[in-house]
DSSP file (Angstrom, degrees, kcal/mol; ACC not computed):
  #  RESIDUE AA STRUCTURE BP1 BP2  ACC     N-H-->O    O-->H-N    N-H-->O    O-->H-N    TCO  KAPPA ALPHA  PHI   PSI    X-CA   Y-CA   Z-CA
    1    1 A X     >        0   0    0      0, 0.0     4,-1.5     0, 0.0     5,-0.1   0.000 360.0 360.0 360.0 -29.3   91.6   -8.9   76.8
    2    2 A X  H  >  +     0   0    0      2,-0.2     4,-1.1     3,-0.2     0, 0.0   0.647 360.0  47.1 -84.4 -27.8   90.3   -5.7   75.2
    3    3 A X  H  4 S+     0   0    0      2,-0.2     5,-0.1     1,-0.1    -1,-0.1   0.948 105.0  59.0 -67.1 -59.4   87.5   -7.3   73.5
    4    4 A X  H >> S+     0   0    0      2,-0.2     4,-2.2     1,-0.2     3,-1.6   0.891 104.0  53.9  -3.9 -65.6   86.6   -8.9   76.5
    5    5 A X  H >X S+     0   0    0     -4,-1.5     2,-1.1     1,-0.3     3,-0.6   0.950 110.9  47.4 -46.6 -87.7   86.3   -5.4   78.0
    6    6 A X  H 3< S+     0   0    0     -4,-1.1    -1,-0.3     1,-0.3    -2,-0.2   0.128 105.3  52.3 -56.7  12.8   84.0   -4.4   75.5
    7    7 A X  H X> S+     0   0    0     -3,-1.6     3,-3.4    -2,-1.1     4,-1.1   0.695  91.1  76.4 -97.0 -59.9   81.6   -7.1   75.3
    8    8 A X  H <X S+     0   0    0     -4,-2.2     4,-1.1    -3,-0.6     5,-0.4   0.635  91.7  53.3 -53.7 -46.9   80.8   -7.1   78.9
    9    9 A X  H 3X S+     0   0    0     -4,-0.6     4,-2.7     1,-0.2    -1,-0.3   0.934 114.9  40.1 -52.3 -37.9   78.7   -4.2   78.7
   10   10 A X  H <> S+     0   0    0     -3,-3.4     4,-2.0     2,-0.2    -2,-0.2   0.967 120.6  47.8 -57.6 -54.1   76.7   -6.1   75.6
   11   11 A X  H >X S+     0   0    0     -4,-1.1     3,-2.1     1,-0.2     4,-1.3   0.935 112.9  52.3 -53.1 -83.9   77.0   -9.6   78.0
   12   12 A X  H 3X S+     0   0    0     -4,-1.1     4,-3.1     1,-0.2    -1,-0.2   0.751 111.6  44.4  26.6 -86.7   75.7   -7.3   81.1
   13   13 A X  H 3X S+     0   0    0     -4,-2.7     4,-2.4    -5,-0.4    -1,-0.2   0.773 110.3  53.3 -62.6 -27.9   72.7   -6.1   79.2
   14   14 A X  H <X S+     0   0    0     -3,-2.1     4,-0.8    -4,-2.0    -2,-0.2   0.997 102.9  56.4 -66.2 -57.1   71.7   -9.3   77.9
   15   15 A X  H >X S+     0   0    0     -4,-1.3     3,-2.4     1,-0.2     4,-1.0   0.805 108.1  51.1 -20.5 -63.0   71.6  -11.0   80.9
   16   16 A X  H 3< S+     0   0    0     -4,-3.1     4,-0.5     1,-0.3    -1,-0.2   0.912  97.9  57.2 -55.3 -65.2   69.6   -8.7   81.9
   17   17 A X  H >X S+     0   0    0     -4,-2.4     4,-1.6     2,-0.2     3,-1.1   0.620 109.6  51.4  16.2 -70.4   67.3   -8.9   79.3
   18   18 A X  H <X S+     0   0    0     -3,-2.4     4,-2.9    -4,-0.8     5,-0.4   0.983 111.0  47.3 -60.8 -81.8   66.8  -13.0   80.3
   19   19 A X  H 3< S+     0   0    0     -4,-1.0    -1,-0.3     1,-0.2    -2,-0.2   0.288 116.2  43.1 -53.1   0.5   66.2  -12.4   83.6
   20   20 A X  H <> S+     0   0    0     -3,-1.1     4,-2.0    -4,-0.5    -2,-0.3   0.813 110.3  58.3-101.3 -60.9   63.6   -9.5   82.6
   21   21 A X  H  X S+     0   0    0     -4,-1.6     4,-2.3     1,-0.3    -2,-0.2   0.867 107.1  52.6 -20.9 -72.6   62.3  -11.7   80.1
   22   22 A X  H  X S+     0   0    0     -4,-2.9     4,-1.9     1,-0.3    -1,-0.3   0.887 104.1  43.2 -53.2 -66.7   61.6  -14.0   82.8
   23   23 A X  H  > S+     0   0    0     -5,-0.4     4,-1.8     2,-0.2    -1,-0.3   0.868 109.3  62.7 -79.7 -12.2   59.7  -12.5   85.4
   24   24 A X  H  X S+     0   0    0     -4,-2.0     4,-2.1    -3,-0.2    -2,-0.2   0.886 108.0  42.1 -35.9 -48.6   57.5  -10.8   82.8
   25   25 A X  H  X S+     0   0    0     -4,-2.3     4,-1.4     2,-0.3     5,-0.2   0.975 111.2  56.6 -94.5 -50.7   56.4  -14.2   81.6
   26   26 A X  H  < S+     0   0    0     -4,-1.9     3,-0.4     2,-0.2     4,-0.3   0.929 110.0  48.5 -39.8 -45.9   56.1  -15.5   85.4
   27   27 A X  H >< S+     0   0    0     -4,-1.8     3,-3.2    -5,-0.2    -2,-0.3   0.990 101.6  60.8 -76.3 -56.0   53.7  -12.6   85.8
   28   28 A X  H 3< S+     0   0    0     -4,-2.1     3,-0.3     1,-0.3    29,-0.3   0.505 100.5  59.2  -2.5 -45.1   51.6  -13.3   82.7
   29   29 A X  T 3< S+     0   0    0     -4,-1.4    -1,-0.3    -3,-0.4    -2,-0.2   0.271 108.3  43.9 -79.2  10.0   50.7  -16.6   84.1
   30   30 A X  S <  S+     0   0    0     -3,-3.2    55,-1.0    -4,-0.3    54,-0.6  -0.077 105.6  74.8-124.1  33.8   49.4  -15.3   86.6
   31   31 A X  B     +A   83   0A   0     -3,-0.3    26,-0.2    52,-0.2    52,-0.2  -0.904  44.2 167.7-153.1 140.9   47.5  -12.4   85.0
   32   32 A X        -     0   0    0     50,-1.8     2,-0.3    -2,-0.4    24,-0.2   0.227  27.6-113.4-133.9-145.4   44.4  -12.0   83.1
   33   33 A X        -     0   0    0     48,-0.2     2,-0.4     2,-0.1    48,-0.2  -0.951  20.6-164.4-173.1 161.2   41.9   -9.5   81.8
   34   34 A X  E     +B   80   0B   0     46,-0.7    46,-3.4    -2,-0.3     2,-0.3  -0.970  16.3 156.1-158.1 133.5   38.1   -8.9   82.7
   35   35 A X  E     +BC  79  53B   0     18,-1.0    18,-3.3    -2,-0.4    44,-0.3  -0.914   6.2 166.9-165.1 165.1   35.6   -7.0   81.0
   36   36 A X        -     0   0    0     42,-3.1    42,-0.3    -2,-0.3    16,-0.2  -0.938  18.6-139.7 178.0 147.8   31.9   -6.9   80.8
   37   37 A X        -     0   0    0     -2,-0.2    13,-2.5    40,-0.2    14,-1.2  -0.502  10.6-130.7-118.3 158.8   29.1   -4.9   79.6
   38   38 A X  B     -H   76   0C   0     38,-2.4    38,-0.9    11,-0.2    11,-0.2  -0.947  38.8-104.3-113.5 152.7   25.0   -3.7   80.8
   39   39 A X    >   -     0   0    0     -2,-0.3     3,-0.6    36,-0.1     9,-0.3  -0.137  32.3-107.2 -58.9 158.1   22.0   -4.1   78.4
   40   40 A X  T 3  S+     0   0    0      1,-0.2    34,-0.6    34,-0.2    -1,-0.1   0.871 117.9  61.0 -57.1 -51.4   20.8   -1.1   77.0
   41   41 A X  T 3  S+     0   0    0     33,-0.1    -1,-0.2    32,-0.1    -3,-0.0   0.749  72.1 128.5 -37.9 -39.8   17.5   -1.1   79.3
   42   42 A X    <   -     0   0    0     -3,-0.6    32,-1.0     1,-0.1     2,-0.3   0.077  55.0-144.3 -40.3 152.0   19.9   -0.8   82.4
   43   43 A X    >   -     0   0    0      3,-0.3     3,-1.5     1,-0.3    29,-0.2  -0.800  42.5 -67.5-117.7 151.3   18.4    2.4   84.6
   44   44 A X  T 3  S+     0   0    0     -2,-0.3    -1,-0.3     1,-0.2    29,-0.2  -0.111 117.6   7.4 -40.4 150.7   21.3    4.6   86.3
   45   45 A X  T 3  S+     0   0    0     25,-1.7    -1,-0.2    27,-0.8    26,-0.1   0.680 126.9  60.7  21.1  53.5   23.3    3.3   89.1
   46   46 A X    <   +     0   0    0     -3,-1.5    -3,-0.3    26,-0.3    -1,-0.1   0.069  65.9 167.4-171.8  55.3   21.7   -0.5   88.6
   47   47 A X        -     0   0    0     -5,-0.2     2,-0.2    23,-0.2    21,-0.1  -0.310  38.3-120.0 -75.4 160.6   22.6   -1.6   85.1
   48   48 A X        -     0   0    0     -9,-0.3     2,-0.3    18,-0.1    -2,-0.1  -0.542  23.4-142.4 -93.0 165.7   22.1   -5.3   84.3
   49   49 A X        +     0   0    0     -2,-0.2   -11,-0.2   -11,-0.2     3,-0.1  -0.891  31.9 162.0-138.1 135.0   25.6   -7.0   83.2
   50   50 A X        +     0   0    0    -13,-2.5     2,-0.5     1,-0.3   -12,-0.1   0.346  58.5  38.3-141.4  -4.9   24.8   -9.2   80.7
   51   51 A X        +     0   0    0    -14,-1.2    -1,-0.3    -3,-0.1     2,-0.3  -0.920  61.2 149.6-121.2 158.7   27.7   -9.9   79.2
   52   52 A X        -     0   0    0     -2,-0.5    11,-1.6   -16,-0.2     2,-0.4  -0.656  16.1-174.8 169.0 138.9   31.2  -10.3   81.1
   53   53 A X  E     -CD  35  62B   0    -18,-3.3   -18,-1.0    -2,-0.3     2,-0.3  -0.983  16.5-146.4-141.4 124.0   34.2  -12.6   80.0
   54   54 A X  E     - D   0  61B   0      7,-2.1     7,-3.3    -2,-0.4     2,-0.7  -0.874   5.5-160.4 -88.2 118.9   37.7  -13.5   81.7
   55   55 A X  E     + D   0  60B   0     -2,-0.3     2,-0.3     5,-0.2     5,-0.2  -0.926  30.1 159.3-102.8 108.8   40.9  -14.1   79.1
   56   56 A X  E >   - D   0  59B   0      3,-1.0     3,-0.9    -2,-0.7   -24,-0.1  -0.979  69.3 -17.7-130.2 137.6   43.6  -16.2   81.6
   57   57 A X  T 3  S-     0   0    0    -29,-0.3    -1,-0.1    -2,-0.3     3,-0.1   0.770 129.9 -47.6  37.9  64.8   46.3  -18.3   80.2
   58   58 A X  T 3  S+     0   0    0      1,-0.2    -1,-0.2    -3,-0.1     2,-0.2   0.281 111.3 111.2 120.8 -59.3   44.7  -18.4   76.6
   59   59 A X  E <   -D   56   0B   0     -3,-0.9    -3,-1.0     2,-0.0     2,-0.5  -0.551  61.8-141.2-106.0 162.4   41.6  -19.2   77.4
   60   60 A X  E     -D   55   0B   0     -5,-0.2     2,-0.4    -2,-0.2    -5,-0.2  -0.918  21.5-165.1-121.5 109.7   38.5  -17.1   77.3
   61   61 A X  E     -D   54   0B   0     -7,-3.3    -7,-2.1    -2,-0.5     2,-0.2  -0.718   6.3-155.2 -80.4 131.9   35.8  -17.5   80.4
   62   62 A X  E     +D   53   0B   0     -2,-0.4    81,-1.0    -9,-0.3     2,-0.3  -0.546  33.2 136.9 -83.8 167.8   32.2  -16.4   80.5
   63   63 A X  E     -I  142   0D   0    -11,-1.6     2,-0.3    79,-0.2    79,-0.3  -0.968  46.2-102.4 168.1-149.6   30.7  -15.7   83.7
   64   64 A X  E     -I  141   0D   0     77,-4.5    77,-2.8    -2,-0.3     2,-0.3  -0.958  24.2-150.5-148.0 147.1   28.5  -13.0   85.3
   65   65 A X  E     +I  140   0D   0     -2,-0.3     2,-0.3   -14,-0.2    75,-0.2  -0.918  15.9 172.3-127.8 151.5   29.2   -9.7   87.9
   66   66 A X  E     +I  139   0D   0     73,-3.6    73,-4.2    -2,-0.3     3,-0.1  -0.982  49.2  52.7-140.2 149.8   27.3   -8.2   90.2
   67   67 A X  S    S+     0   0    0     -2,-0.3    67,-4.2     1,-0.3     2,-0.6   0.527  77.7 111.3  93.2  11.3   27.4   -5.5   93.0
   68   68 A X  E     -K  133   0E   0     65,-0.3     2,-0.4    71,-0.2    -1,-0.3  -0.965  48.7-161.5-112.3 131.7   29.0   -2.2   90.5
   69   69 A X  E     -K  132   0E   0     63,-4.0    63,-2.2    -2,-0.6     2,-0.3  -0.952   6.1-145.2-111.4 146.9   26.7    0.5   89.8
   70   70 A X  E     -K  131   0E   0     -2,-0.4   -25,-1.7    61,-0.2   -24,-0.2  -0.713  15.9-141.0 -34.6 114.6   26.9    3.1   87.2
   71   71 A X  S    S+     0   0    0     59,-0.6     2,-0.3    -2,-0.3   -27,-0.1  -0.137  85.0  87.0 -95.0  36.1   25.8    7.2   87.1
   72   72 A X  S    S-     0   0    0    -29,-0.2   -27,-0.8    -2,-0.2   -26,-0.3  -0.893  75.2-130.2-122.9-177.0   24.6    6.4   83.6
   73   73 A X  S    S-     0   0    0     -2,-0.3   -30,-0.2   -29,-0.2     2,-0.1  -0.781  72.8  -5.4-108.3 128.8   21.3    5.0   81.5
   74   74 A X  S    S+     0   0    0    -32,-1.0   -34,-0.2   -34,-0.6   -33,-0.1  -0.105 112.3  21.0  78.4-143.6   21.7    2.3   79.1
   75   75 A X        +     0   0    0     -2,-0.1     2,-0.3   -33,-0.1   -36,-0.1   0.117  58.4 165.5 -69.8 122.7   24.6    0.7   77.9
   76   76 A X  B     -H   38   0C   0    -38,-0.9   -38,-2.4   -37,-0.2     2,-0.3  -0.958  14.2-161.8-133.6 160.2   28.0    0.9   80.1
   77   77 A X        -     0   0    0     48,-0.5    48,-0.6    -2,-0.3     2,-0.2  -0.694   6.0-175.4-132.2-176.5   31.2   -1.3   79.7
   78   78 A X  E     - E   0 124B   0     -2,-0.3   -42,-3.1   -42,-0.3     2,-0.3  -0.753   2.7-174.3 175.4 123.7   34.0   -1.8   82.1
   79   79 A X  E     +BE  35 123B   0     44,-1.0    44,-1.4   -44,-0.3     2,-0.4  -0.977   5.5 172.5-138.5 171.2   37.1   -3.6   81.7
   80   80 A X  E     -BE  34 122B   0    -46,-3.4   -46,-0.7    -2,-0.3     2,-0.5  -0.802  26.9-119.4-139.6 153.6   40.1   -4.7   83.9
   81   81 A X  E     - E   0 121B   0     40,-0.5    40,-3.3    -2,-0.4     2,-0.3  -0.988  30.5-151.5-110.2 152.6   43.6   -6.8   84.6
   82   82 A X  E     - E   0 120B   0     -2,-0.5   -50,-1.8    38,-0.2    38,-0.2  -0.999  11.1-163.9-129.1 156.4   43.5   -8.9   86.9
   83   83 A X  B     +A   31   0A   0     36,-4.0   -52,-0.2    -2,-0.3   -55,-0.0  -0.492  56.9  32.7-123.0 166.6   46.3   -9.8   88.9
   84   84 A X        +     0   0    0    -54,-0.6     2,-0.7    -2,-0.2    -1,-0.2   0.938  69.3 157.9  69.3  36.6   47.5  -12.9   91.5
   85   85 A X        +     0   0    0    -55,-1.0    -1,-0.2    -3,-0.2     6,-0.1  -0.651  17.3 156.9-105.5  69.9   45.6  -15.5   89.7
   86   86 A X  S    S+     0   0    0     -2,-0.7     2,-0.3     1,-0.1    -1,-0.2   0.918  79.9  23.3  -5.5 -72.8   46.7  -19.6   90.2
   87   87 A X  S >  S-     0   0    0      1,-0.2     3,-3.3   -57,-0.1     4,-0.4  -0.916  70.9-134.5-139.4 112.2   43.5  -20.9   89.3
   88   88 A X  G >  S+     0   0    0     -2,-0.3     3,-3.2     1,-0.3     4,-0.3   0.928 109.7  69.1 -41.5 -57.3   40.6  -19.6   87.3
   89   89 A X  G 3  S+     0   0    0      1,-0.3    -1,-0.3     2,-0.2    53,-0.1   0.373  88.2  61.6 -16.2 -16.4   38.7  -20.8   90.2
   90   90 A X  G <  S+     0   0    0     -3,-3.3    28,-0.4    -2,-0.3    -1,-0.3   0.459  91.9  62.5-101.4 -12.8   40.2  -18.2   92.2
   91   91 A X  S <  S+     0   0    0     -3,-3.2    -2,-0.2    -4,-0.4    49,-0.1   0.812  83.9  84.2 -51.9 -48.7   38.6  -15.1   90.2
   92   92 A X  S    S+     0   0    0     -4,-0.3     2,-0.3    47,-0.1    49,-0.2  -0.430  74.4  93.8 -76.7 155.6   34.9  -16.3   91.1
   93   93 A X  E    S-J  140   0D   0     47,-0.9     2,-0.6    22,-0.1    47,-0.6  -0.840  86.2 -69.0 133.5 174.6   34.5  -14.5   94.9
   94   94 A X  E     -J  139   0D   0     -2,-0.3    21,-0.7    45,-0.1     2,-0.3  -0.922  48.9-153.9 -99.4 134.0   33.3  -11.5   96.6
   95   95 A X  E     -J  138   0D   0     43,-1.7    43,-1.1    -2,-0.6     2,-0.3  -0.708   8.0-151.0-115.3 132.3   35.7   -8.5   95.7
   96   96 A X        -     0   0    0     17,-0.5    17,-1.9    -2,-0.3     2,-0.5  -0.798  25.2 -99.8-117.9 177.4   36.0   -5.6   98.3
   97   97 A X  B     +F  112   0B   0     -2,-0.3    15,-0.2    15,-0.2    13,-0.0  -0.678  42.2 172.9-100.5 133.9   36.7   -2.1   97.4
   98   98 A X        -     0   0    0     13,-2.3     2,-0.3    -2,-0.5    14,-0.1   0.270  45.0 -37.1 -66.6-156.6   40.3   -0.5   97.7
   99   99 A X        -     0   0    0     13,-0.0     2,-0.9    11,-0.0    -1,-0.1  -0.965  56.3-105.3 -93.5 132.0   41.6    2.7   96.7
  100  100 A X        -     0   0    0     -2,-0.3    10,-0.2    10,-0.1    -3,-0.0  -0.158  39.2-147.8 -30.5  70.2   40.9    4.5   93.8
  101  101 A X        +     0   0    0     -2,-0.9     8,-1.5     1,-0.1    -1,-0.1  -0.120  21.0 176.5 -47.8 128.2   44.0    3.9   91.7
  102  102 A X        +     0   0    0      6,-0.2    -1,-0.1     8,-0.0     2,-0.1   0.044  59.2  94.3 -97.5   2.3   45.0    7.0   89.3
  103  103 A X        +     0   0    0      1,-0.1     3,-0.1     6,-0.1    -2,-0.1  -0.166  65.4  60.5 -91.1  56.9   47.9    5.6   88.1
  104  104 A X  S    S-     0   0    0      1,-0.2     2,-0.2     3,-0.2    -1,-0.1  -0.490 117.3 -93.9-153.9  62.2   47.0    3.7   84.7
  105  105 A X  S    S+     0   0    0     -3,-0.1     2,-0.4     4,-0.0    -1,-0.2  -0.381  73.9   5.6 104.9-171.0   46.0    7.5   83.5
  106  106 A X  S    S+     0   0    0     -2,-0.2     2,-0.2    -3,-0.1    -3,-0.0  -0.816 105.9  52.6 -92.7 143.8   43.0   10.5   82.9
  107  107 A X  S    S-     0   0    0     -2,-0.4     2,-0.3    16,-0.1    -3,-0.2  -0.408  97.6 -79.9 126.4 174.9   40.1    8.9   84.5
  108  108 A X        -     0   0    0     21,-0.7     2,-0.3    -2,-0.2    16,-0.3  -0.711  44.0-169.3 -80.6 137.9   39.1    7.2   88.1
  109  109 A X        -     0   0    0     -8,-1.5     2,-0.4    -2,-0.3    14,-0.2  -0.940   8.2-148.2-113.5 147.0   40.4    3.5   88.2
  110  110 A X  E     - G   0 122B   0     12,-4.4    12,-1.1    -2,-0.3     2,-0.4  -0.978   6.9-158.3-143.3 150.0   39.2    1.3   91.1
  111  111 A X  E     + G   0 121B   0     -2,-0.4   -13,-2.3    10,-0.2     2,-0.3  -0.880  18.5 161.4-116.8 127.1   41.0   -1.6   92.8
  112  112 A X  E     -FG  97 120B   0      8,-2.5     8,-1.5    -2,-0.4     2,-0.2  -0.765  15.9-159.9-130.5-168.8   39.6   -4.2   94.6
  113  113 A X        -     0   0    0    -17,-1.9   -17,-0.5    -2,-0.3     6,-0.2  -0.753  10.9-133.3-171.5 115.6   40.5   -7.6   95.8
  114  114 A X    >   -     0   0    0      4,-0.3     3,-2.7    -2,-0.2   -19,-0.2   0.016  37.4 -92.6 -81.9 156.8   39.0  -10.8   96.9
  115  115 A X  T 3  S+     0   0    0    -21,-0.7    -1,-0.1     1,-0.3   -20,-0.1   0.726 120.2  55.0 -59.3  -8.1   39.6  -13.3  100.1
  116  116 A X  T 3  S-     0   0    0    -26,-0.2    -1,-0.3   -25,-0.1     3,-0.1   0.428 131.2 -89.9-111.3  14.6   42.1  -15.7   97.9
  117  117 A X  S <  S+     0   0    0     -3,-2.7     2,-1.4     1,-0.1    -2,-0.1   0.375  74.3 159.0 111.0 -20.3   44.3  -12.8   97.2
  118  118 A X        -     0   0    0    -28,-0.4    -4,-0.3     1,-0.0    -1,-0.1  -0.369  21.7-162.8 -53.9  67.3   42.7  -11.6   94.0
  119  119 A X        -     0   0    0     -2,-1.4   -36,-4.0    -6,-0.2     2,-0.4  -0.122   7.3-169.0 -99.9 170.5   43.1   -8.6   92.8
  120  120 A X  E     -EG  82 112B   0     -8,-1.5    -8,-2.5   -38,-0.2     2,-0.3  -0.864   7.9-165.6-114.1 119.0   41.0   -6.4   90.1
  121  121 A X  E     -EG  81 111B   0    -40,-3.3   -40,-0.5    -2,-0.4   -10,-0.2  -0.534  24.4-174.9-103.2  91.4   42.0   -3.2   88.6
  122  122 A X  E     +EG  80 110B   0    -12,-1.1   -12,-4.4    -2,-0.3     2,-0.2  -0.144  13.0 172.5 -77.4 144.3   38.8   -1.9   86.9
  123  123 A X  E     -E   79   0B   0    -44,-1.4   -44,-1.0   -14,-0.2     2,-0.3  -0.892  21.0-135.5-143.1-178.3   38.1    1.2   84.6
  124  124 A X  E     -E   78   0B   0    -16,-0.3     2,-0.5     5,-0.2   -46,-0.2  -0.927   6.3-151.6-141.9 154.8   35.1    2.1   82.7
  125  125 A X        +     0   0    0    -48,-0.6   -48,-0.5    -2,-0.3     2,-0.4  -0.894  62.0  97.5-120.5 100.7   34.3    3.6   79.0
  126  126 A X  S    S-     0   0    0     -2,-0.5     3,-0.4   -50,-0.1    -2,-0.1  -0.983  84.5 -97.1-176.2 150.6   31.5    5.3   79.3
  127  127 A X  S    S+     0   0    0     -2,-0.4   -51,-0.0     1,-0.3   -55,-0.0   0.748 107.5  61.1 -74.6 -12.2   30.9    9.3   79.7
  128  128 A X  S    S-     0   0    0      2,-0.1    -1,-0.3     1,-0.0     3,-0.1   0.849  90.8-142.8 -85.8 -29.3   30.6    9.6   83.3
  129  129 A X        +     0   0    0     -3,-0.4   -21,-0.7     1,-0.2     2,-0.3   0.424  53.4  79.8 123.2 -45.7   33.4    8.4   84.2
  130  130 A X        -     0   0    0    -23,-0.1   -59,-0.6    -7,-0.1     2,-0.3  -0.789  48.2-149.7-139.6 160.1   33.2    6.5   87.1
  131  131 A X  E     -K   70   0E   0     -2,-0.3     2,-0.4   -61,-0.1   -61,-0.2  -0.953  15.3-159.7-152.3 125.0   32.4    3.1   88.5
  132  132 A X  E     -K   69   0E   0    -63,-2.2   -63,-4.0    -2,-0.3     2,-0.8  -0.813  10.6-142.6 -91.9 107.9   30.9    2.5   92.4
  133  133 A X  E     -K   68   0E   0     -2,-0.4   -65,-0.3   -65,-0.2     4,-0.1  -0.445  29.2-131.0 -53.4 108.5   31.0   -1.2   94.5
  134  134 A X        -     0   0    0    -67,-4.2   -65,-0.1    -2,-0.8     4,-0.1  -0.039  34.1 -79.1 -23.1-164.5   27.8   -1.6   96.5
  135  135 A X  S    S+     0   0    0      1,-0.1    -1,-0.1     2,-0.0     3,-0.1   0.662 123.6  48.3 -65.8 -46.2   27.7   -2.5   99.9
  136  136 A X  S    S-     0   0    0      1,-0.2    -2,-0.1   -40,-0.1    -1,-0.1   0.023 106.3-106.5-120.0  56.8   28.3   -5.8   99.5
  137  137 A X        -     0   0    0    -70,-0.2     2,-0.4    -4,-0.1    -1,-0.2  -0.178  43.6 -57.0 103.6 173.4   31.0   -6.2   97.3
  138  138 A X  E     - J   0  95D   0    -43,-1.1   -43,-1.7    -5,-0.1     2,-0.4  -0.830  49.2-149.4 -43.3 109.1   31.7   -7.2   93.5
  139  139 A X  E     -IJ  66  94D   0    -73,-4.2   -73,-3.6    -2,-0.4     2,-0.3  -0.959  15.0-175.6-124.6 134.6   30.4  -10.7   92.8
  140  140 A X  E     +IJ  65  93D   0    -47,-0.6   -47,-0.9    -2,-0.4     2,-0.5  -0.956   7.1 179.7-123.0 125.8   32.3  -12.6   90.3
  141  141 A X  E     -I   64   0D   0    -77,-2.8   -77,-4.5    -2,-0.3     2,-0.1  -0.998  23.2-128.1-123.6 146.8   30.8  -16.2   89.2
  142  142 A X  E     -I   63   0D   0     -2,-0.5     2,-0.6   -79,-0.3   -79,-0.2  -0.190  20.3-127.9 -36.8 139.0   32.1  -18.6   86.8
  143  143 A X        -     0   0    0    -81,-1.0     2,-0.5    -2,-0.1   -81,-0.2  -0.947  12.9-134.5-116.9 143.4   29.9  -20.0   84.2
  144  144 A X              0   0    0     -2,-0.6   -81,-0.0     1,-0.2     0, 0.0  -0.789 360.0 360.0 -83.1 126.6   29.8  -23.5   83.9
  145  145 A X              0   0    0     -2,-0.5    -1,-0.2   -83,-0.1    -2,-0.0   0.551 360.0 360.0-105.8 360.0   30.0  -24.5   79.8
């Protein structure tokens, strides 16, 4: 009985463990990663994106953004999680702007989130700092390969 006693804390903690274990990896399929870059040419607060790639479940997606500007000239990156994701098919959409998130750190983060439930937390590497939606929204497409 007295080993008994004194395992249960070990038994206890494992469980938990499992059951931690376990809704980690349930959120995981449903979460991804965004990032995507402007050509060098890009002029302040209207860079071209020329590059931009989604990794969900694995897999690596191209596809192309539009509607964030930039307070720099030339080259800016941005990357993101994104979260609430079935279906790649459910990334591509018009993204509207939240609030400015300061929890994931020093810097501005910004959250937005799309009609199927999708949302994006975006941050930028670049020396300003900071990363603006248009007016009408964050447009995410799919590339067909």
């Amino acid at each position: 009985m007295v080993s008994l006693i004194r395992m249960l804390p070990g038994v206890v903690l494992a469980m938990a463990l499992c059951v931690g274990t376990s809704a980690v990896t349930a959120q995981a399929q449903t979460s991804g990663s965004i990032g995507f870059e402007s050509a060098e040419a890009s002029g302040q607060m209207h860079p071209i994106w020329t590059g931009c790639s989604i990794f969900f479940q694995g897999k690596n997606y191209e596809c192309s953004v539009s509607g964030l500007d930039v307070p720099i000239t030339g080259v800016a990156r941005v990357t993101g999680m994104i979260s609430n994701v079935k279906n790649i098919a459910d990334v591509a959409g018009t993204y509207k702007p939240g609030k400015i998130d300061e929890g994931f750190g020093g810097g501005m983060h910004l959250k937005v989130e799309n009609d199927k439930g999708v949302t994006m937390v975006l941050w930028p590497f670049m020396a300003a700092n900071e990363i603006q939606v248009t007016g009408g929204g964050v447009k995410i497409e799919l590339k067909k390969k």
